[in-house]
N, C-alpha and C positions, 0 to 999 in steps of 0.2 A: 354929920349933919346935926346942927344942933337944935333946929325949932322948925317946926312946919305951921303956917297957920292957914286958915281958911277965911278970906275976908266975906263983908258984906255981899251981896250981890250975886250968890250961888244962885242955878239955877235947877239944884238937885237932879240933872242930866246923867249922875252916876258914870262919867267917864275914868276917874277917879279910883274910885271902887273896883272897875273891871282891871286898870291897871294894876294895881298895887290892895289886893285886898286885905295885907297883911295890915294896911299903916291906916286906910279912910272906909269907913264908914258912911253910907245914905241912907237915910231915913225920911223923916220929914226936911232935917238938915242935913247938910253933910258937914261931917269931923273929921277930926283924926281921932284913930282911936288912942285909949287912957296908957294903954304901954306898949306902944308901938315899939319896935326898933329901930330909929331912925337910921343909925349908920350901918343895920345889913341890909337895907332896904333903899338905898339913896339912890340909885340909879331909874330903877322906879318910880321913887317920889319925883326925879327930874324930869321923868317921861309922863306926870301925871300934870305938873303943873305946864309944860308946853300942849298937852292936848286936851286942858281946860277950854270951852270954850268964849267963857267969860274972863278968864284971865282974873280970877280971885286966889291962887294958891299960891301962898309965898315961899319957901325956904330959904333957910340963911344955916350956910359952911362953917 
């Protein structure tokens, strides 16, 4: 996994966080955290951005 980003338009619903707490972060915003591990975490991250429900989280392989 080489980039995970969080677009405009979150709704800090924290679905994200509960999936994969190792990689994202909620606060006022949601992130990804500063040194995630993206490739021991990737299937998670997959699982976080299809049960976004605003459809703001990208990844790119």
């Amino acid at each position: 996994m080489k980039k995970v980003v969080i677009n405009p338009g979150c709704i800090t619903c924290g679905a994200c966080e509960f999936i994969a707490p190792e990689v994202f972060e909620v606060t006022d915003i949601s992130h990804v955290k500063k040194n995630a591990d993206l490739n021991a975490h990737t299937q998670l991250i997959k699982d976080a951005v299809l049960a976004c429900p605003v459809n703001v989280i990208e990844c790119e392989e």
